[in-house]
KEMILO-94137 format. One record per residue (C-alpha): x, y, z; residue number from 1; residue in three letters. Coordinates in pm, 1 decimal, padded with zeros to 6 digits. Layout:
<nodes>
<node><xx>X</xx><yy>Y</yy><zz>Z</zz><k>NUM</k><r>ALA</r></node>
...
</nodes>
This chain:
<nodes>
<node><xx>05844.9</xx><yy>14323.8</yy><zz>-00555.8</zz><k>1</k><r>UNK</r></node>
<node><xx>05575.0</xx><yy>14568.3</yy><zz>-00632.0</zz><k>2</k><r>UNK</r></node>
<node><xx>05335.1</xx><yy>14627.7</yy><zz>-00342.2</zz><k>3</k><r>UNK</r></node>
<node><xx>05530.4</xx><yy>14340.0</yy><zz>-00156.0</zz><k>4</k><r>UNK</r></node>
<node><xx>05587.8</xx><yy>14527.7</yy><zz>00156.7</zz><k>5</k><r>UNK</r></node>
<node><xx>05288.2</xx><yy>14758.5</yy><zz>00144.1</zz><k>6</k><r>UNK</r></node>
<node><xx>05250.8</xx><yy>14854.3</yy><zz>00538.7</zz><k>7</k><r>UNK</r></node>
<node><xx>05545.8</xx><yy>14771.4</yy><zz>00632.1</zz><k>8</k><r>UNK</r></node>
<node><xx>05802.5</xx><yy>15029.1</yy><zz>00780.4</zz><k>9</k><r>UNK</r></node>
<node><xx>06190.7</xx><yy>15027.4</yy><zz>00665.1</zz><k>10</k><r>UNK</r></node>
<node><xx>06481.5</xx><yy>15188.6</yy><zz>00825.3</zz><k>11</k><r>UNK</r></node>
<node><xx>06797.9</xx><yy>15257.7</yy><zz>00592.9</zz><k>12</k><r>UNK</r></node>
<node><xx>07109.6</xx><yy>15338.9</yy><zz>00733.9</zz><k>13</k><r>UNK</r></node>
<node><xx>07356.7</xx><yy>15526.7</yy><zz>00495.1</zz><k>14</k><r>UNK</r></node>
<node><xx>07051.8</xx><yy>15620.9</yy><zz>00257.9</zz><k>15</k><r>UNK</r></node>
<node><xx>07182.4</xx><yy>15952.2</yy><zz>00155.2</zz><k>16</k><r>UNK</r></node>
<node><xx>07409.4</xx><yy>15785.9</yy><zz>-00093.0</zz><k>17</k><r>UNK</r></node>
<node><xx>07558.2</xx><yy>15439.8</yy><zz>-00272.0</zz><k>18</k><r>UNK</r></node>
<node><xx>07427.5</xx><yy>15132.8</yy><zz>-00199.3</zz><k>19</k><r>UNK</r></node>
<node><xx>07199.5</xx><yy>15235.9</yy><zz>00067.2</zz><k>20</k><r>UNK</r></node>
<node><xx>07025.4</xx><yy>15468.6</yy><zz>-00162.6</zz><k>21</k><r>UNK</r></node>
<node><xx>06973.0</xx><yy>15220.7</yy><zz>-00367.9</zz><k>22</k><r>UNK</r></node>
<node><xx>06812.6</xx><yy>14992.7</yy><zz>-00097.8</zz><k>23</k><r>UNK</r></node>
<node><xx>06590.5</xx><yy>15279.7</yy><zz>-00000.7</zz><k>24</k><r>UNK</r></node>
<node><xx>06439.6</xx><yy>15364.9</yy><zz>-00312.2</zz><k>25</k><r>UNK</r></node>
<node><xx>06432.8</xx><yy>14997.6</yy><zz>-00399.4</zz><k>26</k><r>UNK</r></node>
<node><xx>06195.6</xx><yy>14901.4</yy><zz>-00097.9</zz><k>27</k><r>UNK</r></node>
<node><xx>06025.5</xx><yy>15217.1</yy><zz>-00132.8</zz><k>28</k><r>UNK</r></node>
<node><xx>05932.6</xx><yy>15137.9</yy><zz>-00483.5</zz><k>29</k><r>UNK</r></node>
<node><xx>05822.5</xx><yy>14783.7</yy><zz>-00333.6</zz><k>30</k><r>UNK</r></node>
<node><xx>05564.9</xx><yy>14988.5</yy><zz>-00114.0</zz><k>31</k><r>UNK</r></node>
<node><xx>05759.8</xx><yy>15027.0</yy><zz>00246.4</zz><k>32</k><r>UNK</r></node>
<node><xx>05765.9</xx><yy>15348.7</yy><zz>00452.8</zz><k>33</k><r>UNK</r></node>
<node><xx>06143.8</xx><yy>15411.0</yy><zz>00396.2</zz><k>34</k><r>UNK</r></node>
<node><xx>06309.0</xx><yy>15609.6</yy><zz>00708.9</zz><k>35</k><r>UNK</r></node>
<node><xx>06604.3</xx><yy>15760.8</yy><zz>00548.4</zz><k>36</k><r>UNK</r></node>
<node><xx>06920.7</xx><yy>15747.6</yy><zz>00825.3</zz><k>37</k><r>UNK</r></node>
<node><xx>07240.1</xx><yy>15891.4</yy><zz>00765.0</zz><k>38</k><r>UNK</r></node>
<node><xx>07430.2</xx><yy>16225.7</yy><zz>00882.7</zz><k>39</k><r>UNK</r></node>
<node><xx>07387.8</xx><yy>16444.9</yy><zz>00543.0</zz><k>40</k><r>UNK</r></node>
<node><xx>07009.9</xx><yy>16585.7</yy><zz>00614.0</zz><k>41</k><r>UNK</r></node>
<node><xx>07024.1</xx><yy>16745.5</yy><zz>00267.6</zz><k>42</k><r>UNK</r></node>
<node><xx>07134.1</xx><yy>16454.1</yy><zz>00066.5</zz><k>43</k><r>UNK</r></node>
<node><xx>06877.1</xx><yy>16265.5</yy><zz>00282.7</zz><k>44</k><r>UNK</r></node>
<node><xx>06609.6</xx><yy>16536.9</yy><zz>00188.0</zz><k>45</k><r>UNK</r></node>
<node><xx>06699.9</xx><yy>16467.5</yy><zz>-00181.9</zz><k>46</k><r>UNK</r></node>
<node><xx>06672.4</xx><yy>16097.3</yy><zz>-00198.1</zz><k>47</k><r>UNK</r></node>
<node><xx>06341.2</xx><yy>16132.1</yy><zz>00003.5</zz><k>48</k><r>UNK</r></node>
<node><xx>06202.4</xx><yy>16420.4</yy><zz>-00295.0</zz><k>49</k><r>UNK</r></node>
<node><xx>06313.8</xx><yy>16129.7</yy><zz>-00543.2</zz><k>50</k><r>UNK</r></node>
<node><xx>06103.5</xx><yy>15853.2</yy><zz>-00328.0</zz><k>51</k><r>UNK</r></node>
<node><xx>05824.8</xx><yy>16064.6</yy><zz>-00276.6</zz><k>52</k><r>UNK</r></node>
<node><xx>05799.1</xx><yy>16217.9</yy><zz>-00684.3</zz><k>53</k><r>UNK</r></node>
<node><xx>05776.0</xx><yy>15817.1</yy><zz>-00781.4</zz><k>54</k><r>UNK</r></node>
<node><xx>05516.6</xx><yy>15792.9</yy><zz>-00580.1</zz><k>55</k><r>UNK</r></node>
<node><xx>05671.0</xx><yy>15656.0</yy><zz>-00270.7</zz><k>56</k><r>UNK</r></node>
<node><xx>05699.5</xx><yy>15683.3</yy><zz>00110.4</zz><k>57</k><r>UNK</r></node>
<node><xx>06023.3</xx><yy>15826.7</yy><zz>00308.3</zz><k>58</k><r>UNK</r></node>
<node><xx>06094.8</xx><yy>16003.1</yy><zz>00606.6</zz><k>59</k><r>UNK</r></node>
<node><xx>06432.5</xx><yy>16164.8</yy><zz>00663.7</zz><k>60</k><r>UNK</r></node>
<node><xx>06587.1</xx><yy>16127.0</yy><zz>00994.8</zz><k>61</k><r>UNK</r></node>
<node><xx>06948.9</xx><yy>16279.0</yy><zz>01069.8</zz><k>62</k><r>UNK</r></node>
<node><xx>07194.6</xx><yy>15960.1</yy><zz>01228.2</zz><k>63</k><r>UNK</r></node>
<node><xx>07535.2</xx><yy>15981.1</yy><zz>01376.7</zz><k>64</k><r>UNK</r></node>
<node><xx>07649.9</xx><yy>15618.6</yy><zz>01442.1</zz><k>65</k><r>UNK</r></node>
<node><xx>07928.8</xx><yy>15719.9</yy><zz>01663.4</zz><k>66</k><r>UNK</r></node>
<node><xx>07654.1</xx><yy>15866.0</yy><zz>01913.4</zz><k>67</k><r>UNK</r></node>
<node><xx>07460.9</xx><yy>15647.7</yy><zz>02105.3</zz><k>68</k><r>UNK</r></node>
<node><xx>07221.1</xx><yy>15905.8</yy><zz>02197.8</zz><k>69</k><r>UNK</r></node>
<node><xx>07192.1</xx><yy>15958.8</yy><zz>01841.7</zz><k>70</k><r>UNK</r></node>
<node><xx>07069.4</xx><yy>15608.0</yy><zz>01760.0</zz><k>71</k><r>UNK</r></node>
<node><xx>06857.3</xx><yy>15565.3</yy><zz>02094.8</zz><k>72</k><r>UNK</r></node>
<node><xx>06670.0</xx><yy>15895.3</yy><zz>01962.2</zz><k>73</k><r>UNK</r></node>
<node><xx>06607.8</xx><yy>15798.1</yy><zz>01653.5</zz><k>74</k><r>UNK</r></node>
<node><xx>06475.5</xx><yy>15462.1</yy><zz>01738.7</zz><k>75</k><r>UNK</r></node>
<node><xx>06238.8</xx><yy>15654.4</yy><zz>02027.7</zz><k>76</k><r>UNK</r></node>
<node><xx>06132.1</xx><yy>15890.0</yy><zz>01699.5</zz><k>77</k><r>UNK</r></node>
<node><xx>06040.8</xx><yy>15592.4</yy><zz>01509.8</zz><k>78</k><r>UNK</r></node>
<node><xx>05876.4</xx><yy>15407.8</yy><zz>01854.2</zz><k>79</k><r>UNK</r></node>
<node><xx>05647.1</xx><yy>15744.1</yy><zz>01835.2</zz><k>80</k><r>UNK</r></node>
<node><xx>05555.7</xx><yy>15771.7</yy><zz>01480.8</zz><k>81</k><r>UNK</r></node>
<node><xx>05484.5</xx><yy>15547.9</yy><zz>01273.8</zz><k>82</k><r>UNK</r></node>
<node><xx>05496.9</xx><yy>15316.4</yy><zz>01606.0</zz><k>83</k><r>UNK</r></node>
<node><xx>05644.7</xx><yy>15001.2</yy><zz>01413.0</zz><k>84</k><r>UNK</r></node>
<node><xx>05963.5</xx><yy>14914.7</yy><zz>01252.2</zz><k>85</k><r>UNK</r></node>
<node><xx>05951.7</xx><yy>14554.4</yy><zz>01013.2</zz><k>86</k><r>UNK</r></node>
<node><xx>06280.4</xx><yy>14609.2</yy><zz>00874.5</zz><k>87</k><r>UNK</r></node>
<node><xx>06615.9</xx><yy>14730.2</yy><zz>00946.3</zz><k>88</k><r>UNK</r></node>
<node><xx>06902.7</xx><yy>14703.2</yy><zz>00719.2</zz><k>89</k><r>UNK</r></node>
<node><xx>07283.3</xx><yy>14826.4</yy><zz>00806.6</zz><k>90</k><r>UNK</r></node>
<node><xx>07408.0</xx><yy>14928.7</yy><zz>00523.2</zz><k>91</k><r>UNK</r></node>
<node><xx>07622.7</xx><yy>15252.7</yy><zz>00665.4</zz><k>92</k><r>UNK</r></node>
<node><xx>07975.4</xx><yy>15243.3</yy><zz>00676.2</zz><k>93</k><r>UNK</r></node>
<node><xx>08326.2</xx><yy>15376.8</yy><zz>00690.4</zz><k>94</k><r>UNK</r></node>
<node><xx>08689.5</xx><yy>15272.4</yy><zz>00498.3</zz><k>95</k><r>UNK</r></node>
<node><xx>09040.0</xx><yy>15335.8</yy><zz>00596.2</zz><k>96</k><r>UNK</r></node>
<node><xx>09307.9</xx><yy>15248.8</yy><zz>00343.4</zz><k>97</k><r>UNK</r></node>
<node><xx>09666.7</xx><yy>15261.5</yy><zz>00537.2</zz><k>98</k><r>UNK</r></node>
<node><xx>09888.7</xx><yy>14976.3</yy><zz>00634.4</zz><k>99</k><r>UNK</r></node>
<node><xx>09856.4</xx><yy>14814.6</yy><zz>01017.2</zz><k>100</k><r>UNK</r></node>
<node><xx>10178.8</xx><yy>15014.0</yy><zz>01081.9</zz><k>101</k><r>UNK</r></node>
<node><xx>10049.2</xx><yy>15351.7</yy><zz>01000.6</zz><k>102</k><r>UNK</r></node>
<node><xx>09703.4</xx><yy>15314.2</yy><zz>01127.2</zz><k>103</k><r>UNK</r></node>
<node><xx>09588.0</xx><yy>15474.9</yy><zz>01449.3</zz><k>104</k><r>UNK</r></node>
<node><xx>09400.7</xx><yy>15423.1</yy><zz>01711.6</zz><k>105</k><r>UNK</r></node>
<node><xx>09153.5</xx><yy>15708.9</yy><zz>01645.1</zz><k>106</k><r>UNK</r></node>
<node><xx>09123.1</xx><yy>15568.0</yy><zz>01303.3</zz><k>107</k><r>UNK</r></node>
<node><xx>09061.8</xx><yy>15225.0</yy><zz>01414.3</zz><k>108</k><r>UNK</r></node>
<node><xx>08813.0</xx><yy>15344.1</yy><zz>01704.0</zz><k>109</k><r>UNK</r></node>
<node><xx>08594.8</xx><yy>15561.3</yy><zz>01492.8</zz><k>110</k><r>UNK</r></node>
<node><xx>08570.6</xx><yy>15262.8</yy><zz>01230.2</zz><k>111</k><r>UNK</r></node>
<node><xx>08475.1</xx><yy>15008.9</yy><zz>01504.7</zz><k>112</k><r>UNK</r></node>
<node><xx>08238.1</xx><yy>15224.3</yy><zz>01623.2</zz><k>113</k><r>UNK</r></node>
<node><xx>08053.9</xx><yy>15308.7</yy><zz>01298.3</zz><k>114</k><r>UNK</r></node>
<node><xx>08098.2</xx><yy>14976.3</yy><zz>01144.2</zz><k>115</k><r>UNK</r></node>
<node><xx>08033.1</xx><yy>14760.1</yy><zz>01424.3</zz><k>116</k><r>UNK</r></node>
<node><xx>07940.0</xx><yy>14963.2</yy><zz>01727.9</zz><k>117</k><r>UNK</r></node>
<node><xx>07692.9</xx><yy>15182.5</yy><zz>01589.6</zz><k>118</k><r>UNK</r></node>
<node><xx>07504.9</xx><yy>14875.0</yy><zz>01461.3</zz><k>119</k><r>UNK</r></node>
<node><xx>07502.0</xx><yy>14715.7</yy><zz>01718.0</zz><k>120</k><r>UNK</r></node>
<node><xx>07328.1</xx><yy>14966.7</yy><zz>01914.5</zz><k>121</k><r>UNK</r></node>
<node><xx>07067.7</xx><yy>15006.2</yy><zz>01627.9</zz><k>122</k><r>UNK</r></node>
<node><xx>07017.7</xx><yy>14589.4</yy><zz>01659.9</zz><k>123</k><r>UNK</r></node>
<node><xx>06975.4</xx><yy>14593.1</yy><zz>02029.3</zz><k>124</k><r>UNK</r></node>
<node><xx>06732.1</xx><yy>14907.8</yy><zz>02047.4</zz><k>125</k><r>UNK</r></node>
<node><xx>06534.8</xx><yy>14840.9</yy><zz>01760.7</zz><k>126</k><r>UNK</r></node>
<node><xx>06509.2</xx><yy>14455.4</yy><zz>01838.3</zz><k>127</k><r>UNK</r></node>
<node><xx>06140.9</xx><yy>14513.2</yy><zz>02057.4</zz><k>128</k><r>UNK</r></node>
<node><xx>05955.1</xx><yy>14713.3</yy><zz>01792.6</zz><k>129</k><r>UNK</r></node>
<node><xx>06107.0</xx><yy>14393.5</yy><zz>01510.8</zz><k>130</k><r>UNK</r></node>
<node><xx>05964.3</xx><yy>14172.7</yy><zz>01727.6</zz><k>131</k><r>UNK</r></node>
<node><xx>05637.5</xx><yy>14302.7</yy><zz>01763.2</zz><k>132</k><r>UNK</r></node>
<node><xx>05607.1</xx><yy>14311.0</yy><zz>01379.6</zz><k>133</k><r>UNK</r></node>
<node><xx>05421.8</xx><yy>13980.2</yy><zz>01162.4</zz><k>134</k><r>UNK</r></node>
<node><xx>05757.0</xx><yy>13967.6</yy><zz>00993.2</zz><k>135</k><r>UNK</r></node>
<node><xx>06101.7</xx><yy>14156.4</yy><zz>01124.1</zz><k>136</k><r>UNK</r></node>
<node><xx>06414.3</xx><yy>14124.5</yy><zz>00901.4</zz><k>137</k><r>UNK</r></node>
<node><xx>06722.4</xx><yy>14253.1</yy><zz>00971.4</zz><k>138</k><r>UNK</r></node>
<node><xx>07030.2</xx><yy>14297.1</yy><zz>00735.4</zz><k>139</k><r>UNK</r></node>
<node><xx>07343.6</xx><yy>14330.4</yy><zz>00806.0</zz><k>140</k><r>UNK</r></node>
<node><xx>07570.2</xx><yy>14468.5</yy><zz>00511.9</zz><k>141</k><r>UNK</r></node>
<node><xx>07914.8</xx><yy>14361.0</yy><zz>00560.9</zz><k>142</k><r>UNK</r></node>
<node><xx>08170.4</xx><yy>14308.9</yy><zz>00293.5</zz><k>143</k><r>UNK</r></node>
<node><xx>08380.5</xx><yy>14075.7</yy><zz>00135.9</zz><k>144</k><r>UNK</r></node>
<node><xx>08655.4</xx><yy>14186.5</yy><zz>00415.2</zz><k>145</k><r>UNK</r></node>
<node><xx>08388.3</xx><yy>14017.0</yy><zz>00610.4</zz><k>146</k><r>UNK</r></node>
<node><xx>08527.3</xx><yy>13697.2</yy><zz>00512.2</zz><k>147</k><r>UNK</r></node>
<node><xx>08886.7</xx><yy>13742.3</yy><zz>00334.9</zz><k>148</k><r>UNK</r></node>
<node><xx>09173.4</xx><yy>14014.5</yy><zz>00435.8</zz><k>149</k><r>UNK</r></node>
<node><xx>09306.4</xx><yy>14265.7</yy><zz>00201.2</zz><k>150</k><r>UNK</r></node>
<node><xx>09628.2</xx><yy>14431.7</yy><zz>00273.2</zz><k>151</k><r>UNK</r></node>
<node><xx>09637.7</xx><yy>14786.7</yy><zz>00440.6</zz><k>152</k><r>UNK</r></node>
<node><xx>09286.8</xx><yy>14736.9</yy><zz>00542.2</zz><k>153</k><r>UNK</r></node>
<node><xx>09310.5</xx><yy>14577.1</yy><zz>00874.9</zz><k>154</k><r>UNK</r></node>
<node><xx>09090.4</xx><yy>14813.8</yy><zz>01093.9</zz><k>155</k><r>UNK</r></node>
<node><xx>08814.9</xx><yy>14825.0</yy><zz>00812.2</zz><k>156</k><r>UNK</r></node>
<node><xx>08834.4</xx><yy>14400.1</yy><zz>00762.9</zz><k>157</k><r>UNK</r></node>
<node><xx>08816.8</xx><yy>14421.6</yy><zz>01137.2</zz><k>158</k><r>UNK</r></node>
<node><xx>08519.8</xx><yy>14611.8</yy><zz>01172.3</zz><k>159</k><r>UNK</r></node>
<node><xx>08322.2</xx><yy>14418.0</yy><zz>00914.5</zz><k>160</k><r>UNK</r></node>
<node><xx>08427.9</xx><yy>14074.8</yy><zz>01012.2</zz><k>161</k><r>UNK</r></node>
<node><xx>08269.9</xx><yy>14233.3</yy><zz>01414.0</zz><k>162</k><r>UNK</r></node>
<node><xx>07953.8</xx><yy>14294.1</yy><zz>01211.8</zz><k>163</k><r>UNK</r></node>
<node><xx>07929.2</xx><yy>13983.3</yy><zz>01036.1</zz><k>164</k><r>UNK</r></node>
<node><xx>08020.5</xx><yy>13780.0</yy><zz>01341.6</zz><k>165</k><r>UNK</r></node>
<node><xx>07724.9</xx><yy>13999.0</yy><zz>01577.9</zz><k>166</k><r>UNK</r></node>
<node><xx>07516.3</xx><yy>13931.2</yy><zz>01251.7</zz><k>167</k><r>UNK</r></node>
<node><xx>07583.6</xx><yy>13521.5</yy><zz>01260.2</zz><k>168</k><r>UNK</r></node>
<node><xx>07513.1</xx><yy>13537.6</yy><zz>01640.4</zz><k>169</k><r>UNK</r></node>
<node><xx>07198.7</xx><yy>13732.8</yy><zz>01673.2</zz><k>170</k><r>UNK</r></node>
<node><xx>07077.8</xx><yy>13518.4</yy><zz>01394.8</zz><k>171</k><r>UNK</r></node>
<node><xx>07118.1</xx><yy>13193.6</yy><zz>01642.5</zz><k>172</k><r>UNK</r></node>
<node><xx>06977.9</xx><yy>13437.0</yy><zz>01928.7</zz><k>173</k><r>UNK</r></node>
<node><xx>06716.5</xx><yy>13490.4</yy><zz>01681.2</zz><k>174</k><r>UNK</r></node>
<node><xx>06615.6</xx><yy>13167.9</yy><zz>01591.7</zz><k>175</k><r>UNK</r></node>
<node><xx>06201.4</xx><yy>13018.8</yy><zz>01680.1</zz><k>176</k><r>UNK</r></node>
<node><xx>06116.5</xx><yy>13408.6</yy><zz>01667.6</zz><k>177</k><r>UNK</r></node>
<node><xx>05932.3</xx><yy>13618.3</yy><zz>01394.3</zz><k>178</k><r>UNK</r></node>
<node><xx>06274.2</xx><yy>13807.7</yy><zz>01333.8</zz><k>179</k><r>UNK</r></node>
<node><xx>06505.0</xx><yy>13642.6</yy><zz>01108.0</zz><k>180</k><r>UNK</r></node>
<node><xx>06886.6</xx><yy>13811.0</yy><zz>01063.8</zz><k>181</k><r>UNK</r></node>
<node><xx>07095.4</xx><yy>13792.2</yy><zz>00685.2</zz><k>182</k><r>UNK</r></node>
<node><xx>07435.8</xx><yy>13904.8</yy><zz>00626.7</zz><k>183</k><r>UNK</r></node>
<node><xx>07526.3</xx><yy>14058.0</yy><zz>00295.5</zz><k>184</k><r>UNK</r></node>
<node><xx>07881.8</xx><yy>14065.0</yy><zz>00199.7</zz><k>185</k><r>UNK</r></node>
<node><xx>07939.4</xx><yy>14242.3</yy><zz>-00119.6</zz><k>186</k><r>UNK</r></node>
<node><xx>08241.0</xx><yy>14298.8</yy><zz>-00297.6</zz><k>187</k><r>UNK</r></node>
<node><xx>08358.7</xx><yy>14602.6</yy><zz>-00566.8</zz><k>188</k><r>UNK</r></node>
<node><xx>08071.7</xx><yy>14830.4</yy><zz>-00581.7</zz><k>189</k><r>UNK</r></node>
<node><xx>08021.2</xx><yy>15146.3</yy><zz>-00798.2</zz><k>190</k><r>UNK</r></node>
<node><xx>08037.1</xx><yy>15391.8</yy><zz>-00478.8</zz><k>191</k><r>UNK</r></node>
<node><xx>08234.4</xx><yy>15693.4</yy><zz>-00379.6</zz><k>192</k><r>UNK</r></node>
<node><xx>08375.9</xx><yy>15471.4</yy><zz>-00120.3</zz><k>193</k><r>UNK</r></node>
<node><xx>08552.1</xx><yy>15201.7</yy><zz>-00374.1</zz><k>194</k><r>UNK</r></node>
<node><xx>08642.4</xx><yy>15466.5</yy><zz>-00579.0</zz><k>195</k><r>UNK</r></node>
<node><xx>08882.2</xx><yy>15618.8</yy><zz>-00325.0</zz><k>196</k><r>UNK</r></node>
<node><xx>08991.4</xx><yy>15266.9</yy><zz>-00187.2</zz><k>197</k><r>UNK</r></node>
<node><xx>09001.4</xx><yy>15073.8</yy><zz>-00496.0</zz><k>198</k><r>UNK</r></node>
<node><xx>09104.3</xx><yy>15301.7</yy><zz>-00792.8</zz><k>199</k><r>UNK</r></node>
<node><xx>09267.0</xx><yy>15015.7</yy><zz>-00967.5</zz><k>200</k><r>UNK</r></node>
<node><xx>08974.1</xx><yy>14845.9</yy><zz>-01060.5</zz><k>201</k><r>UNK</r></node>
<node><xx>08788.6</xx><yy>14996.7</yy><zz>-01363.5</zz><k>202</k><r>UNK</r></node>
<node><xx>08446.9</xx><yy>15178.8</yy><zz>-01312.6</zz><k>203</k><r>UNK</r></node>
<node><xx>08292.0</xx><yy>14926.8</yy><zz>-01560.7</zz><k>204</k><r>UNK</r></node>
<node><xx>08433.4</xx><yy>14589.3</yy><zz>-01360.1</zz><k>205</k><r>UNK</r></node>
<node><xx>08232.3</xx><yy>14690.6</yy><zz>-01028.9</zz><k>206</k><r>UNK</r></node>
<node><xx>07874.6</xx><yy>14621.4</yy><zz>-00972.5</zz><k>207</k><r>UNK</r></node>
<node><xx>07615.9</xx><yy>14864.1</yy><zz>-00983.6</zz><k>208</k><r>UNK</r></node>
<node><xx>07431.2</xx><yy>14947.3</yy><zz>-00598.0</zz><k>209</k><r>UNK</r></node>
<node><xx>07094.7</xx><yy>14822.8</yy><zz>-00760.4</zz><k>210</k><r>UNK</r></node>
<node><xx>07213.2</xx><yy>14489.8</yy><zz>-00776.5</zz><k>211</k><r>UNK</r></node>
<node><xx>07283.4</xx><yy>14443.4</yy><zz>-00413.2</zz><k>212</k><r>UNK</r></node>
<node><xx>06933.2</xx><yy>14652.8</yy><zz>-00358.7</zz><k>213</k><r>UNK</r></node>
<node><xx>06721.8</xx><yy>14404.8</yy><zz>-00552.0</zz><k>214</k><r>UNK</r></node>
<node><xx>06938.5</xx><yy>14100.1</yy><zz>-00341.8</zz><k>215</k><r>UNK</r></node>
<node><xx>06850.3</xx><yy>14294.5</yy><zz>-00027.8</zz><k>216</k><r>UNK</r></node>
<node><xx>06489.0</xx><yy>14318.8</yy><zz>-00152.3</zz><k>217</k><r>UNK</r></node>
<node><xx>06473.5</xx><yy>13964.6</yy><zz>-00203.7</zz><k>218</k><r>UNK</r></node>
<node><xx>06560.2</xx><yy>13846.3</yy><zz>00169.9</zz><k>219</k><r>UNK</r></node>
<node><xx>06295.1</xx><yy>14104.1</yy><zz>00312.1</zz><k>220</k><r>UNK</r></node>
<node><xx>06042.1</xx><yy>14014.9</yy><zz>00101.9</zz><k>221</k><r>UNK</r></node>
<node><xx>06096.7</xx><yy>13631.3</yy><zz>00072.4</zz><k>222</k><r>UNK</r></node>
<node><xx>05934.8</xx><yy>13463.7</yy><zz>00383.9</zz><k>223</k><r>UNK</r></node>
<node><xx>05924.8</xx><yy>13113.3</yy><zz>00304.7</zz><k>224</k><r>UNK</r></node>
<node><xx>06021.7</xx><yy>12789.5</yy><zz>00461.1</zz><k>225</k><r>UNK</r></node>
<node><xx>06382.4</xx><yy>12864.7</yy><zz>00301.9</zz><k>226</k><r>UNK</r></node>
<node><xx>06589.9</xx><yy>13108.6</yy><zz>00500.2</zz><k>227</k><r>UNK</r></node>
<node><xx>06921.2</xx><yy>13238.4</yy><zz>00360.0</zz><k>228</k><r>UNK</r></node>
<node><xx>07157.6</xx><yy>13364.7</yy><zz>00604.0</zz><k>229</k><r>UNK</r></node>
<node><xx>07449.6</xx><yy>13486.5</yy><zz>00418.3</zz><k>230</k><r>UNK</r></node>
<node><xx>07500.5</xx><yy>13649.6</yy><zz>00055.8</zz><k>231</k><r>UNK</r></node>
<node><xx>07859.6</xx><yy>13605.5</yy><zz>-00082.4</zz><k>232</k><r>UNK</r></node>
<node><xx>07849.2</xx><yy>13889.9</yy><zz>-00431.4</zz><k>233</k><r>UNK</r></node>
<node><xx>08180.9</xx><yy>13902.4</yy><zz>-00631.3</zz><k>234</k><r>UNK</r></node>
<node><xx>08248.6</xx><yy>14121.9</yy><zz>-00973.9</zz><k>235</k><r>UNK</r></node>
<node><xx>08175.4</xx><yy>13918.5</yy><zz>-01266.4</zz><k>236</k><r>UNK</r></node>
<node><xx>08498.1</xx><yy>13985.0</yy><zz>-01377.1</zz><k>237</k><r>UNK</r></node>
<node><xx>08644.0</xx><yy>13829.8</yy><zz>-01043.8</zz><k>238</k><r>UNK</r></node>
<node><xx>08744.2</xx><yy>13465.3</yy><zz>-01004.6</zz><k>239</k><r>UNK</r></node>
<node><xx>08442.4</xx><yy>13234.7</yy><zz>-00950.2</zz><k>240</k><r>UNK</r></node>
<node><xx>08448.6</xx><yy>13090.9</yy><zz>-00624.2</zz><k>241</k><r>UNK</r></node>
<node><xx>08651.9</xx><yy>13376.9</yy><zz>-00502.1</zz><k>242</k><r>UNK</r></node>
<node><xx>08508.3</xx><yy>13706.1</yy><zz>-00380.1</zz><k>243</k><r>UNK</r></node>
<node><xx>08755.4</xx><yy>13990.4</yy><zz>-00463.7</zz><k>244</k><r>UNK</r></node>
</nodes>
C-alpha cells in the first residue's frame, strides 16, 4: 500500500477512535490526505499529531451526523480546500443494547439518523466531487447486524441493515461510472463500542481495528477488472461460515 494513493484525498468518518482510526492512519500511511471527521475535535487533533509525526497528511474537521448542516458544511469545506474528495468511507456509528420492548423512540431515531441518515447525507453531497475524481470509492461500514439479528439490538440491526441496503443500491446506481460502492460488515471488534455491548466475549477473541483497516485499504486501492462489493469478517474463534 505504500505510496498507493499518493494525491488522492480521504474522508474518515469516526476517525477520532476504533476502527476508523485505524482506517485513517492506515490510508494515511498509504499516502492519502486523510480528513479526520468525527465530533471529539481533540481526539481528532491527536490522531492527526500521530498522522502527521509518521510523516503523513490529515486535516481535522469537527462532524455531527445528526446535523445536516453539519455534513453539508463540511463537504462545502472540503469542495474549497483541497477541492477533491477520491474516497469516502462510513465508518461512524452508534449502539443501543436494550430489548424491542424497552427501546424508545428517541433511541431508535438518533441511531437511524447517525447510522443510516447521517450517511446518507454524506453519500448524496459528496457524490459530485467522487465523481469528478480518476477513481472514487466509497465504503460503507456496516456490521454483521447488517446481515443477521442479535437479540436486544433491534434499532442498531435496523440501522445497519438501512446502511447496507442504501450501500447495495447506490452501488447499482453506481454502476458504468468511475465511482464504485463496497460494504464492509465486520463482526467483534476490539473497540470501546463492543466492549460495552459485548462484554461476554473475551478481549483476546475479537479482532484488532487494523485488520478491517488493511481490508478497507485493499478495496480503495485495488482498481482492477475484479470488483468486490461486500466483505463478510467473523472472529476466528467464531463458526466458519457464520459471522457472530
Amino acid at each position: 500500500m505504500q505510496d498507493r494513493l499518493e494525491g488522492q484525498v480521504a474522508l474518515v468518518t469516526g476517525a477520532s477512535r476504533g476502527i476508523g482510526r485505524a482506517i485513517a492512519l492506515h490510508l494515511a500511511r498509504a499516502g492519502a490526505k486523510v480528513i479526520l471527521a468525527a465530533r471529539d475535535q481533540s481526539a481528532l487533533e491527536a490522531v492527526a499529531a500521530e498522522i502527521r509525526d509518521a510523516g503523513g497528511r490529515a486535516h481535522p474537521l469537527p462532524l455531527d451526523l445528526e446535523d445536516e448542516t453539519s455534513i453539508c458544511g463540511l463537504i462545502e469545506r472540503i469542495e474549497t480546500e483541497p477541492g477533491r474528495l477520491d474516497i469516502l468511507v462510513n465508518n461512524a456509528g452508534l449502539t443501543h443494547s436494550a430489548p424491542l420492548v424497552e427501546t424508545s423512540t428517541a433511541d431508535w431515531d438518533r441511531l437511524m439518523r447517525v447510522n443510516a441518515r447521517g450517511p446518507f447525507i454524506l453519500c448524496r453531497q459528496a457524490l459530485g466531487l467522487l465523481q469528478r475524481a480518476p477513481r472514487g470509492v466509497i465504503v460503507n461500514v456496516a456490521s454483521v447486524v447488517a446481515i443477521k439479528g442479535y437479540p436486544n439490538q433491534s434499532a442498531y440491526t435496523a440501522s445497519k441493515h438501512a446502511l447496507r441496503g442504501m450501500g447495495m443500491a447506490l452501488a447499482e446506481e453506481m454502476r458504468g461510472t468511475s465511482v464504485r460502492v463496497h460494504v464492509v460488515c465486520p463482526g467483534g471488534v476490539d473497540t470501546d463500542m463492543v466492549g460495552r455491548v459485548r462484554p461476554d466475549i473475551p478481549r483476546e477473541a475479537l479482532m484488532d481495528p487494523q485488520e478491517i483497516a488493511e481490508i478497507v485499504g485493499y478495496l480503495v486501492g485495488h482498481r482492477g477488472n475484479a470488483v468486490i462489493d461486500e466483505v463478510h469478517i467473523r472472529r476466528a474463534a467464531s463458526a466458519p461460515w457464520f459471522i457472530s
